[in-house]
C-alpha positions as CSV (number, residue, x, y, z in Angstrom):
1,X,16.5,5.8,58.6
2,X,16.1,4.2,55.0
3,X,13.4,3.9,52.9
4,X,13.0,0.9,50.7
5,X,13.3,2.0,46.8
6,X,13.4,-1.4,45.2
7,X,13.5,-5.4,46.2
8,X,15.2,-7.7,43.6
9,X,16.6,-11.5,43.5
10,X,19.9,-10.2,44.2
11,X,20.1,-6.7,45.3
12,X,17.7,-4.1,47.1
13,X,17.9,-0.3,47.1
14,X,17.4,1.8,49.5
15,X,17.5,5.8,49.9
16,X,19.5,7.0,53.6
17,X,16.8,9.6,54.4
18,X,19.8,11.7,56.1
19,X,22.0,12.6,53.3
20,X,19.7,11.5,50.4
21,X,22.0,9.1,48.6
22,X,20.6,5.5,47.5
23,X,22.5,2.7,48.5
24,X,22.7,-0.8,46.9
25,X,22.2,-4.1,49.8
26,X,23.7,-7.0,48.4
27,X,25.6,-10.1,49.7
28,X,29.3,-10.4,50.5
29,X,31.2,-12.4,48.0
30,X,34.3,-14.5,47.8
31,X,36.5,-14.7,44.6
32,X,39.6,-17.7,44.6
33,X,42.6,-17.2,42.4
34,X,44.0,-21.1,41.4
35,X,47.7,-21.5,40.6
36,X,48.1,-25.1,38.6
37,X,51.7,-26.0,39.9
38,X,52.6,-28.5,37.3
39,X,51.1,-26.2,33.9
40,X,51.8,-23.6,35.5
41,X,48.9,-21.4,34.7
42,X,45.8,-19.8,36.6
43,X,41.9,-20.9,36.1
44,X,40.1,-18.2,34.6
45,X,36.5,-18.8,33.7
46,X,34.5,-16.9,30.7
47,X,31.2,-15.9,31.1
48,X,28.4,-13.5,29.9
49,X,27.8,-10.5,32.2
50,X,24.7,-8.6,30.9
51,X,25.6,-5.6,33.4
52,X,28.9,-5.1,31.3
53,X,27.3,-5.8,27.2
54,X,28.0,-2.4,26.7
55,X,31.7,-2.1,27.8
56,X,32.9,-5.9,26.5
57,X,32.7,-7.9,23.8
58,X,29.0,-9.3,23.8
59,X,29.6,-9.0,27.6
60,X,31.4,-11.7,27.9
61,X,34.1,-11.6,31.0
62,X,36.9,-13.4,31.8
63,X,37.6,-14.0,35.5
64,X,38.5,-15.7,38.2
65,X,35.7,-18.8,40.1
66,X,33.4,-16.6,42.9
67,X,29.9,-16.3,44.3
68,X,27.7,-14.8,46.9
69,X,28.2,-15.5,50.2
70,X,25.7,-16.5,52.9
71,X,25.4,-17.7,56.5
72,X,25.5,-21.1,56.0
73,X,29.1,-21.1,54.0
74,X,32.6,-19.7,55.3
75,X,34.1,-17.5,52.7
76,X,36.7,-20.5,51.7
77,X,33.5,-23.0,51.2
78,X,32.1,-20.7,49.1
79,X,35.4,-20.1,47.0
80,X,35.9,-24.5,46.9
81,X,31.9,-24.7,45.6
82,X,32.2,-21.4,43.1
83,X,35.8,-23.2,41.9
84,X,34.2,-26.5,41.1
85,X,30.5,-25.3,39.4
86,X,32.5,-22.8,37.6
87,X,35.6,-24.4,36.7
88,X,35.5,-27.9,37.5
89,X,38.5,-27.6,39.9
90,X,38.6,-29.3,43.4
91,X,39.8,-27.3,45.7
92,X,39.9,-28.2,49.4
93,X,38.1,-25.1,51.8
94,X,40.7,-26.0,54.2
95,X,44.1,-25.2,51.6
96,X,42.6,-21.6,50.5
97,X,44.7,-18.9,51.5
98,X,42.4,-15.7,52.4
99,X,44.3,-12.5,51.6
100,X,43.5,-9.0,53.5
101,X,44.1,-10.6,57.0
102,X,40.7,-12.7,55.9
103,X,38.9,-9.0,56.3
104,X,36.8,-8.7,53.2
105,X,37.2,-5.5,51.0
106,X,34.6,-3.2,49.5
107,X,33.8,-2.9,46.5
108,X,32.6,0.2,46.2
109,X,32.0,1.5,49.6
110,X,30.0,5.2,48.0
111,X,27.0,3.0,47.2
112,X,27.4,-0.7,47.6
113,X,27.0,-2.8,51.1
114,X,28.7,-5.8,49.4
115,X,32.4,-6.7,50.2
116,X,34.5,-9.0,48.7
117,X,36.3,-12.0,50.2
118,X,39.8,-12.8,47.8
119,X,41.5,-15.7,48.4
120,X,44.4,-17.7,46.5
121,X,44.7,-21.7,46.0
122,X,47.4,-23.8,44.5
123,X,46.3,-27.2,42.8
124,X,47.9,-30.1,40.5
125,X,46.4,-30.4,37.1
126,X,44.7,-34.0,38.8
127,X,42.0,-31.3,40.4
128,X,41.2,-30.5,37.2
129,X,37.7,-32.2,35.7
130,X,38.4,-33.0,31.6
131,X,35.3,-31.0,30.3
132,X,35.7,-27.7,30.2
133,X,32.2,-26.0,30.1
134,X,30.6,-25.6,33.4
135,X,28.2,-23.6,35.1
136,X,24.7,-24.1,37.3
137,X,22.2,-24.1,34.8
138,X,19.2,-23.7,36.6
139,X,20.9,-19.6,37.5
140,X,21.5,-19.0,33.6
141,X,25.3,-19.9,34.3
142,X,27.2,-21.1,31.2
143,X,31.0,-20.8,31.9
144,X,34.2,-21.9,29.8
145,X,37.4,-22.8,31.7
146,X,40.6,-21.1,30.8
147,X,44.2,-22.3,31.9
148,X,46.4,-19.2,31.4
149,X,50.0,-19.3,31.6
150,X,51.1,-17.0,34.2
151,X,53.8,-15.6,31.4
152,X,50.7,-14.3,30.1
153,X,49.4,-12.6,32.9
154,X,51.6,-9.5,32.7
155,X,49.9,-8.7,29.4
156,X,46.4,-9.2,29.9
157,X,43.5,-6.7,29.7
158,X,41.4,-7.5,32.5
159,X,37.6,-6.3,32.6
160,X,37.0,-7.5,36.1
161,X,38.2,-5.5,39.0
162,X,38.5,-8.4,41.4
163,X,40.5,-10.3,39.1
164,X,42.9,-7.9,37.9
165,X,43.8,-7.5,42.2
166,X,44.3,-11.4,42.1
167,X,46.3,-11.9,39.6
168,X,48.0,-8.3,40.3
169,X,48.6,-10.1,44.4
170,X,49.7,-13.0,42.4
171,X,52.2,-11.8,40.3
172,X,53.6,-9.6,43.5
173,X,53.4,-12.2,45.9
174,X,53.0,-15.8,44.3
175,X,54.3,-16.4,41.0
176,X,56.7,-18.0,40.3
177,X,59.9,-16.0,39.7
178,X,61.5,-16.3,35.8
179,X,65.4,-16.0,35.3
């Protein structure tokens, strides 16, 4: 049995009455990983991330397009809307690879219901909208589009879990290989 500790917009909390621990309900998500071909470079997005203010500068994050997920999107929709409000890149649901077998992985299966879909997309620089600040702004999203050169990648810091596996999958399994 679980009792109800808190209702939010995003989240709920709940205590399991049988071992005592609370437990965090939240959504499944999906997280896309875009390879520009011809610059090659990935799409990162910046973005302020009160939850981390503390642990990065002025909590701002730099990571890769993603959202919750819900019924009425597959994991790949998602990833193709999350890629173009965040990043301004088109990306076609039907040409995103989903990693892990298309199983989604937990993100932190002690506490947390919410598991993560990853998926990886290749694109041509035409995909990409010329602005470069994007975002919905009726959910307090501002984000900034980054092109980094995947020469690059092997020396970033990341302060986001799910894209430091992206970009670690990339590099492993996608990038292109250097002489």
């Amino acid at each position: 049995m679980r009792t109800p500790l808190y209702e939010g917009r995003f989240v709920s909390v709940v205590r399991d009455e049988e071992t005592g621990h609370e437990i965090v309900l939240a959504p499944n998500c999906a997280g896309v990983l875009i390879y520009v071909e011809d610059m090659d470079a990935v799409v990162l997005v910046r973005q302020h991330r009160p939850a981390i203010a503390e642990q990065a500068f002025e909590g701002l994050s730099m990571e890769n397009p993603g959202g919750r997920c819900d019924q009425t999107f597959t994991p790949q929709e998602v990833m193709a809307k999350e890629a173009l409000e965040e990043a301004g890149v088109h990306v076609d649901p039907a040409r995103i690879e989903l990693l892990n077998h298309g199983k989604p992985v937990a993100n932190s299966p002690g506490i947390l219901t919410q598991c993560m879909y990853f998926g990886f997309a290749r694109v041509r620089s035409s995909a990409l909208e010329s602005d470069q600040k994007f975002g919905v702004t009726n959910e307090g999203e501002r984000t900034v589009r980054h092109l980094v050169q995947v020469s690059q990648l092997r020396t970033m810091v990341f302060d986001s879990m799910t894209t430091m596996v992206l970009v670690e999958w990339f590099l492993a399994h996608r990038a292109p290989k250097t002489p």
